[in-house]
C-alpha positions in Angstrom: 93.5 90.6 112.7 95.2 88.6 110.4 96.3 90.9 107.9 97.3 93.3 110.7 99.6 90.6 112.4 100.8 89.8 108.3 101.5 93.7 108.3 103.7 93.6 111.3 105.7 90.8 110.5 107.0 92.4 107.2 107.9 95.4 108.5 109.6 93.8 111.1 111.1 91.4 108.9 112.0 94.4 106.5 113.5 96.4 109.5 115.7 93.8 110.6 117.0 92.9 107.1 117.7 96.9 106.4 119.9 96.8 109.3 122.7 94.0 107.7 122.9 96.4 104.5 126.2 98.3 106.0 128.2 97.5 103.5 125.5 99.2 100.3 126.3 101.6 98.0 123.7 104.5 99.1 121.6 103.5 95.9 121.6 100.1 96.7 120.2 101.1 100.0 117.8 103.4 98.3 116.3 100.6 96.3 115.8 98.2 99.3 114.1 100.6 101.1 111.9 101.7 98.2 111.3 98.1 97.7 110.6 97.3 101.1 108.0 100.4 101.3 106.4 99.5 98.2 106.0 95.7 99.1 104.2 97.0 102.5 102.1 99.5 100.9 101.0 96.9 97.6 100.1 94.6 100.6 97.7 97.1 102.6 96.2 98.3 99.1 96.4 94.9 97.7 94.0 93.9 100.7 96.8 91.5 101.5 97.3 89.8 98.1 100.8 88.5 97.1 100.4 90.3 94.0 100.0 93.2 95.3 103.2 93.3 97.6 105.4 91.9 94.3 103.8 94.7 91.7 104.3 97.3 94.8 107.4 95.9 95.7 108.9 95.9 92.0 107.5 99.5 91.5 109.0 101.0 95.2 112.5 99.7 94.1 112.2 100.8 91.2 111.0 104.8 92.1 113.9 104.2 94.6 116.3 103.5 92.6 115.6 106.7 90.2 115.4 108.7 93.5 119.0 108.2 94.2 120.3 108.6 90.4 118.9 111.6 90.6 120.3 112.7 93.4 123.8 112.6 91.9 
């Protein structure tokens, strides 16, 4: 229950802080995000460890940011 209630509140957290980023450049946004999805899924694969969420964190903003280069 814990880790399901930890789950929840970053995502939350994450969805709320999205939100404010109006004023990004669409690969800024693209980073966040990856970030963001990363963090979550290094969490739930981490089996809730801190690590986890940084290394997944670091590597979804990463692929995100590449996604959006990409793109132009």
């Amino acid at each position: 229950m814990n880790k399901r209630l930890i789950l929840v509140s970053i995502i939350a957290t994450s969805a709320m802080s999205l939100g404010a980023c109006g004023h990004m450049t669409s690969r800024e946004k693209s980073t966040a995000t990856g970030a963001v999805v990363g963090g979550v899924a290094g969490t739930v694969l981490g089996g809730g460890s801190t690590m986890g969420a940084v290394g997944g964190a670091a590597v979804g903003g990463l692929i995100g940011n590449q996604i959006e280069r990409d793109k132009k």
